[in-house]
C-alpha positions in Angstrom: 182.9 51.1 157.9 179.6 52.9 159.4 180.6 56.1 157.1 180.8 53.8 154.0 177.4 52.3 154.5 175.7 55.6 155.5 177.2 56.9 151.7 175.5 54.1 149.8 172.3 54.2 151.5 172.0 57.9 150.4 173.1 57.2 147.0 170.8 54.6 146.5 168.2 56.9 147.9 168.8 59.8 145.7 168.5 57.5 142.6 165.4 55.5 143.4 162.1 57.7 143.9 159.1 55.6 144.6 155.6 57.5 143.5 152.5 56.3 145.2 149.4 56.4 142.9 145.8 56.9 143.9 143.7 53.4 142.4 143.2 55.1 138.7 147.0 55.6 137.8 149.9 53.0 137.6 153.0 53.1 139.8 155.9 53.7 137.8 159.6 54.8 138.3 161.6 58.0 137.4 164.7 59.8 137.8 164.3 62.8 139.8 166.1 65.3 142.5 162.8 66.1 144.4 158.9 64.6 145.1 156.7 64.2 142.8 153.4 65.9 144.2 149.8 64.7 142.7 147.0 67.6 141.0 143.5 66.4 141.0 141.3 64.7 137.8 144.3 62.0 137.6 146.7 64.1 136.5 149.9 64.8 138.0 153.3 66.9 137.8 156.8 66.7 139.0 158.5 70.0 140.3 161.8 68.8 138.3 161.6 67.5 134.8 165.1 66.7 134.6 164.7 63.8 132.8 161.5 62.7 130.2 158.2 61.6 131.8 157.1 58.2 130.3 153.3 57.9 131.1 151.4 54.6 131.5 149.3 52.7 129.6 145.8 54.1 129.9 147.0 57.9 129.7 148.7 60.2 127.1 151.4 62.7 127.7 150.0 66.4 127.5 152.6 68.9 127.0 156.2 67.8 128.3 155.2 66.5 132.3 151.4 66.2 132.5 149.5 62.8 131.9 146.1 62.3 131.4 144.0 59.6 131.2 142.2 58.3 128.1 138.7 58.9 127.4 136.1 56.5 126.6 136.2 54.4 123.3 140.1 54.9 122.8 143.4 53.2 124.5 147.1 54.2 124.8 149.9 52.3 125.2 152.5 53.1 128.0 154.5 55.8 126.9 152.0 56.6 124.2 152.2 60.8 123.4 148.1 60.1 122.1 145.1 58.0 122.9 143.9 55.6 120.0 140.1 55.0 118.8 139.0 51.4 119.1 138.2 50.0 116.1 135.0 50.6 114.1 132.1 49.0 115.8 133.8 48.6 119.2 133.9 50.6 122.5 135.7 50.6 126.1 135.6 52.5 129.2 138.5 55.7 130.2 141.6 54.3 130.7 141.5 51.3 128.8 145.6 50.5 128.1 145.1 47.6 125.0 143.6 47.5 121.7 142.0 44.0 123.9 139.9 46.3 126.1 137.9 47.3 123.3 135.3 45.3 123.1 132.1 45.0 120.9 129.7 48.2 121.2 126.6 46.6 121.9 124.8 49.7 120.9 123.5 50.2 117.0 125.2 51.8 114.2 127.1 54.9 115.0 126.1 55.0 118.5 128.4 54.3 121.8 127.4 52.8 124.9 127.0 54.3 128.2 129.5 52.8 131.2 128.0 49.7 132.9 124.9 49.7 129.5 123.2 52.4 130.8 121.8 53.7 127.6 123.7 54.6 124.3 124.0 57.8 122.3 125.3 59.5 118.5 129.0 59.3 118.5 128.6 63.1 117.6 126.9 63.5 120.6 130.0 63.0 122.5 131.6 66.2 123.7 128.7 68.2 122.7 128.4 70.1 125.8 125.3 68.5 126.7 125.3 65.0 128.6 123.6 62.2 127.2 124.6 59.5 129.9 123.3 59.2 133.5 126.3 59.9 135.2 127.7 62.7 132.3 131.0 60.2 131.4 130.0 61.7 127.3 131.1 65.3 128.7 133.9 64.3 131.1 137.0 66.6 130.9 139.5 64.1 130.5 137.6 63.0 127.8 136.9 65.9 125.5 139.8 67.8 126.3 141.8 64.8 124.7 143.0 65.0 121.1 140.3 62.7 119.5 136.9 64.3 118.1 133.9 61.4 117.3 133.1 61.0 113.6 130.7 63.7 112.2 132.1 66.4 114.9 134.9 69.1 114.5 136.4 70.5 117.5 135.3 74.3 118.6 137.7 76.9 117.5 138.5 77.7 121.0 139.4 73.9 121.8 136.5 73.2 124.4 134.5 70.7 123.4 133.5 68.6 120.0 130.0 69.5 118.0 128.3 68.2 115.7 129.8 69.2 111.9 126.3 71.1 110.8 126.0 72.9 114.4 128.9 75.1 113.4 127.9 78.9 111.7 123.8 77.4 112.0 123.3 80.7 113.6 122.9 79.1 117.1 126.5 79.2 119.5 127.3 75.7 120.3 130.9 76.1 121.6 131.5 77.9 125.1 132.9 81.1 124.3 130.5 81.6 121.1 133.7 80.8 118.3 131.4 78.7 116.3 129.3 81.8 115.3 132.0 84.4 114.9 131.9 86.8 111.9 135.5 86.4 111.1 135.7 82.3 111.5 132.3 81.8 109.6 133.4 83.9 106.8 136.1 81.7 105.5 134.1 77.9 107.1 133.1 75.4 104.7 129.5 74.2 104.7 129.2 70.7 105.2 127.9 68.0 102.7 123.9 69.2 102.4 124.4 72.7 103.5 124.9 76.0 102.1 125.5 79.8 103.2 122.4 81.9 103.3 123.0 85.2 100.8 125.0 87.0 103.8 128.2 84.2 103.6 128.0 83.7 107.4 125.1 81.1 107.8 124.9 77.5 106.9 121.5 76.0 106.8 120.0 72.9 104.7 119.9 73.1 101.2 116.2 71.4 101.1 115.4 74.6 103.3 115.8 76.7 100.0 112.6 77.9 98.9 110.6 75.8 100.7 107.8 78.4 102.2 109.6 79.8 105.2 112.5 82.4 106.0 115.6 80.5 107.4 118.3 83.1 106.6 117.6 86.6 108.7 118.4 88.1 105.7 115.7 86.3 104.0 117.6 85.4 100.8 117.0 81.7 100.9 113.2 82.8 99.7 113.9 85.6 97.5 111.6 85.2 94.1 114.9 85.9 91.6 116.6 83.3 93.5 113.8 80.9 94.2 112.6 81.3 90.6 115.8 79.8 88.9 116.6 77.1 92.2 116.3 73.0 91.4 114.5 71.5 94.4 116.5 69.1 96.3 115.2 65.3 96.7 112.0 64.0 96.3 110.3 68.0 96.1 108.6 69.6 93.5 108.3 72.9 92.5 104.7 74.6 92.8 102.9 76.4 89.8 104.1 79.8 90.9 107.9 78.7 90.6 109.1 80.1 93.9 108.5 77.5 96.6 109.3 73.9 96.9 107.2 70.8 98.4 107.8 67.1 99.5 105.8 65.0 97.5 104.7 62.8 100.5 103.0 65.9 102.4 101.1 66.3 99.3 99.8 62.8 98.8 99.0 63.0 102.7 97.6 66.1 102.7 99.6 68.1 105.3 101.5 70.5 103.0 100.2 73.6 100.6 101.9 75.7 98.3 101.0 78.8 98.8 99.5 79.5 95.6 97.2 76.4 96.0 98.2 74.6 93.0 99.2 71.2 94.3 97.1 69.0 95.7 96.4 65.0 96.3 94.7 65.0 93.2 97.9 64.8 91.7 98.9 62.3 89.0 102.1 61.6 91.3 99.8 61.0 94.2 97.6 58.3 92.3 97.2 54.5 92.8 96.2 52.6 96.1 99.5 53.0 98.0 103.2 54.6 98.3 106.3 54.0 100.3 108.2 56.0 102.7 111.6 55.3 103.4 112.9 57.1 106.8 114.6 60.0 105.0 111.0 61.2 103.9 111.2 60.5 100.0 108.6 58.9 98.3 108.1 56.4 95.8 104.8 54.9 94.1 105.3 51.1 94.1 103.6 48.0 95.5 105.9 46.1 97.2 107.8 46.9 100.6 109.1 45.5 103.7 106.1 46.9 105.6 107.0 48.4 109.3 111.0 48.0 108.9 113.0 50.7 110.5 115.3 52.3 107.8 113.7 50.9 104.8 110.5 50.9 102.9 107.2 51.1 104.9 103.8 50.6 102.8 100.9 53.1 103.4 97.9 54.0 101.5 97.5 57.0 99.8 94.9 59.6 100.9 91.3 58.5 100.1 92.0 55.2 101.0 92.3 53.1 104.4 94.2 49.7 105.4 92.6 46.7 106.1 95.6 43.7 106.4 97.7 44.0 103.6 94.8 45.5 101.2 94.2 49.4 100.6 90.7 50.0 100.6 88.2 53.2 99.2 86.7 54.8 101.7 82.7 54.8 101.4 80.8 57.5 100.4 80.1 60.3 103.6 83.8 59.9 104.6 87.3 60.5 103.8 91.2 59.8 104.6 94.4 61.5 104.8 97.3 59.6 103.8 98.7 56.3 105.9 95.2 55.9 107.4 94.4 53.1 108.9 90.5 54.0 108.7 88.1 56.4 107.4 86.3 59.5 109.5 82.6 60.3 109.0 82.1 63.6 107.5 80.9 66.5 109.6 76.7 66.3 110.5 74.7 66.6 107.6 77.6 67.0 105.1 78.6 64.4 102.1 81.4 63.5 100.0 82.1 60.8 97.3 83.7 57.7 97.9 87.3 57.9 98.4 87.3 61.5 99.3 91.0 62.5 100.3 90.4 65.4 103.3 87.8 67.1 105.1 87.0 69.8 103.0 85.4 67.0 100.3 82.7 67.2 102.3 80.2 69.5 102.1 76.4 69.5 102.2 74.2 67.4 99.3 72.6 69.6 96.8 69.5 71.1 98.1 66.0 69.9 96.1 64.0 72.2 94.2 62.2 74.7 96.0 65.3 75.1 98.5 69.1 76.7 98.1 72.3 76.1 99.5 73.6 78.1 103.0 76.4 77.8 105.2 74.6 75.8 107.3 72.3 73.7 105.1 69.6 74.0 102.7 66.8 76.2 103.8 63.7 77.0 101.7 62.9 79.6 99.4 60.5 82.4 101.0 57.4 83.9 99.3 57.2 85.3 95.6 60.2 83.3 94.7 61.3 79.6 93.4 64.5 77.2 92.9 65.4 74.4 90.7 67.6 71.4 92.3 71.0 72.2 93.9 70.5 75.9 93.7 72.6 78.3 96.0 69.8 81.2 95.7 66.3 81.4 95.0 64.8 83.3 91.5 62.2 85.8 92.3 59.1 85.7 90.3 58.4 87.9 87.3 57.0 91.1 88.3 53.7 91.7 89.4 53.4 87.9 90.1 53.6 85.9 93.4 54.1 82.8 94.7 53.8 80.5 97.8 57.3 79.7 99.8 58.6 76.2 98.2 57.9 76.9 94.8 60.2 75.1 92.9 59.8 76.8 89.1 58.8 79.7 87.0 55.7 78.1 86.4 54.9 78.4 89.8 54.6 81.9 89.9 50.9 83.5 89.2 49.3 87.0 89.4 47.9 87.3 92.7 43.9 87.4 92.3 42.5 91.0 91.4 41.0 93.7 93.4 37.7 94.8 93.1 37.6 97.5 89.9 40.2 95.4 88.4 40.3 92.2 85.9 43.3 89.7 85.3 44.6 89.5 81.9 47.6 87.5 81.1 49.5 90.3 81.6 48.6 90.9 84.9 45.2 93.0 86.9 43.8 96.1 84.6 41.3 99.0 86.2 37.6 98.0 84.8 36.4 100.6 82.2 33.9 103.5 82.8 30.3 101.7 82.6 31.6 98.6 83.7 32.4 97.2 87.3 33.4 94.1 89.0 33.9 92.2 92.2 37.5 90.8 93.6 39.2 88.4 91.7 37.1 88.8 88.5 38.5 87.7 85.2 36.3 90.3 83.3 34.4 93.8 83.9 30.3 93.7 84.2 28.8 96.6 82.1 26.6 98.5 83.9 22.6 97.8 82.9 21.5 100.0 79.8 21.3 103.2 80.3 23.2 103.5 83.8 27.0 104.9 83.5 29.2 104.2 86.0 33.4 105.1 86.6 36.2 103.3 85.9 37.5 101.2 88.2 34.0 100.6 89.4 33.4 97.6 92.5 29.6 96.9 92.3 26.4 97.5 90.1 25.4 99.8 92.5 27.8 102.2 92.0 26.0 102.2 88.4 23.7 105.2 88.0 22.0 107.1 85.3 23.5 110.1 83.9 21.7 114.0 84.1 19.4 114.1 82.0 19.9 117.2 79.0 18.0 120.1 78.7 14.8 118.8 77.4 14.6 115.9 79.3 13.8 114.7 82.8 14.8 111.8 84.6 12.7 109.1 85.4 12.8 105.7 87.1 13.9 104.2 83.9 15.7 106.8 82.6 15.8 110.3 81.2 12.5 111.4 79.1 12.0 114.1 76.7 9.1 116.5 77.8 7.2 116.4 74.5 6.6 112.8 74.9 4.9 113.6 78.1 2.4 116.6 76.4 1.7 114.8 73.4 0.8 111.6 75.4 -1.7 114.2 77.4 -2.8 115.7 74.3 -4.1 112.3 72.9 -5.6 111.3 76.2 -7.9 114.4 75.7 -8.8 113.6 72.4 -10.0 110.1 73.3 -11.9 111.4 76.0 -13.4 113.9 74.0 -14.4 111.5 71.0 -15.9 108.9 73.5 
């Protein structure tokens, strides 16, 4: 009787194995000849898989013996071979084991909330290799080395992780062992919706980031002229005068963005009325009406030139300016002016110097000596030769002939050397002859430097001049004869 009962105790035994769970896993009951021993990270593995491991709810078989838990925002049945996402719009923690454990995400749009609310993130950002919750739950193993990649991701090549759909072939390795980037696997990948390989076939970038000023592609081909010249510029960009490079409107109109070639400005036709919208992709729209301040719709600004006072766009006063969405107007520089409803800094410049001054770099100085200036001149005219003038002057008219030396006489052509037999004093209008009989040189200062000529042969001089000899004896001659005949 004792040898019967000792038989069906061990029979019993053999076919009942209880397995003791840690407080993450469910108990649950299989067929087997030896233990089941436990790995760690909630996984475990029988010795024997003589018969089919059914896993509970809350996990999902991997391979043929090993369960693993679910990972956030998805569920599994028991026995379930997969995890299933929650619905659209709904979350739940690991391990959740009904489609009744996901609940409303109370995070916005395509976002997912972090365990116990503690923040939320992109659903792309899941599995990205970089955490975006406090305590990492986003880049737990069990979670991304699941079967189930968020929305907008693709799983790496080498099956490590999920990324984001645009950050594979971008020229940056975002998966662990590089695979994302590799020659071989970039060759043959698709570019994603907005994207498109640079020249060499192995890099995807954006396609606004054709032609738009700067090298993206190490090759350089997304800015090469024969290419740029014939490209159609994505969204709300327009091409500049030169052909090669495109702009967004809005950083035009605000006054941030150049071509290179200068030939777009906000003086623009598209950049003209009191206002423009914005939506939050960065396109722009002239209009008047808007649901100012909303996020992800239409917020209204005022163009550049203008400020924002309520719900009004006003000109900016003379001797200021605005860039775009300005909510006031800044004083021009010291001593500098601009018109009203100047648009940028570089509409100010100095006023237009008065007559008798011209235009420097740093203001209007005044014309020196010998020279003149009409209103808002950037130089000074020098006077006509030979004539002067005082600093200031502020025309032609100005200019004179400086007052003659002595020896000299002003014409209206200017100072000419007196004659021989003629003199005169500084500043004279006209030569003094000498007095009759004196001779002087040209060029002569004074009366005094008159003087009578050597007499000729025959002749002598005298106080008042030269006298001829005969004179002399025939007055003696006659002074003898009246003595005589008295």
């Amino acid at each position: 009787m004792v040898k019967l009962l000792i038989l069906a105790c061990t029979a019993l035994l053999l076919s009942i194995n209880l397995v003791i769970a840690d407080d993450t896993t469910t108990p649950f009951t299989k067929i087997t000849e030896k233990p089941v021993t436990w790995k760690s990270e909630k996984t475990w593995t029988d010795k024997i898989t003589a018969a089919p491991v059914r896993c509970p709810a809350g996990y999902y078989l991997e391979g043929t013996s090993t369960c693993k838990q679910c990972g956030r925002n998805t569920y599994s049945l028991e026995g379930s071979s997969s995890c299933t996402p929650c619905p659209d719009g709904k979350v739940s923690g690991a391990g959740a084991k009904s489609a009744d454990a996901c609940k409303e995400a109370t995070c916005p749009g395509k976002k997912a909330a972090c365990p116990e609310g503690k923040g939320c993130f992109d659903l792309w950002q899941q599995c990205d290799g970089k955490p975006n919750c406090p305590d990492g739950s986003d880049e737990a193993p069990e979670l991304c080395e699941g079967q189930f990649c968020p929305e907008g991701t693709k799983r790496c090549p080498d099956d490590s992780r999920c990324c984001g759909a645009k950050s594979f072939c971008d020229g940056r390795p975002n998966c662990d062992d590089g695979s994302d980037e590799d020659p071989l696997f970039c060759g043959e990948y698709q570019c994603p919706a907005g994207m498109a390989k640079c020249g060499g076939g192995l890099k995807c970038i954006d396609t606004w980031r054709f032609c738009d000023g700067r090298n993206d592609c190490k090759d350089g081909s997304d800015e090469d002229p024969e290419f740029c010249s014939g490209y159609v510029c994505q969204g709300k960009r327009m091409k500049c005068d030169d052909g090669l490079q495109c702009v967004l409107m809005q950083r035009i109109c605000e006054g941030r963005a150049t071509c290179k070639d200068n030939s777009l400005t906000p003086e623009e036709d598209f950049c003209q009325g009191d206002e423009f919208n914005v939506d939050n992709s960065g396109s722009t729209s002239s209009g008047s009406s808007s649901s100012s301040g909303s996020s992800g719709g239409w917020s209204k600004f005022c163009k550049a030139g203008k400020y924002k006072e309520g719900k009004k766009c006003l000109t900016c006063p003379e001797n200021t300016y605005s860039l775009a969405k300005a909510t006031s107007c800044t004083p021009c520089p010291d001593d500098k002016v601009s018109p009203a409803g100047s648009k940028s800094e570089n509409a100010c410049d100095y006023a237009p110097c008065s007559a008798g001054d011209y235009m420097t770099e740093s203001g209007c100085q005044q014309c020196g000596e010998n020279t003149y200036s009409g209103a808002g001149a950037s130089s000074c005219t020098s006077c006509p030769s030979g004539k002067v003038s005082s600093a200031g002057s502020t025309a032609q008219s100005d200019c004179y002939y400086a007052p003659c030396s002595a020896g000299n006489y002003m014409t209206s052509n200017g100072c000419r050397q007196c004659a021989a037999n003629t003199y005169s004093g500084a500043g004279a209008s006209s030569c003094t002859s000498c007095p009759s009989g004196k001779v002087s040189s040209a060029g002569s200062t004074a009366q005094s430097d008159c003087y009578y000529a050597p007499c000729s042969a025959g002749n002598y001089m005298t106080e008042s001049g030269c006298q001829q000899m005969w004179r002399e004896h025939l007055q003696w001659c006659w002074s003898i004869i009246v003595y005589k005949l008295s």
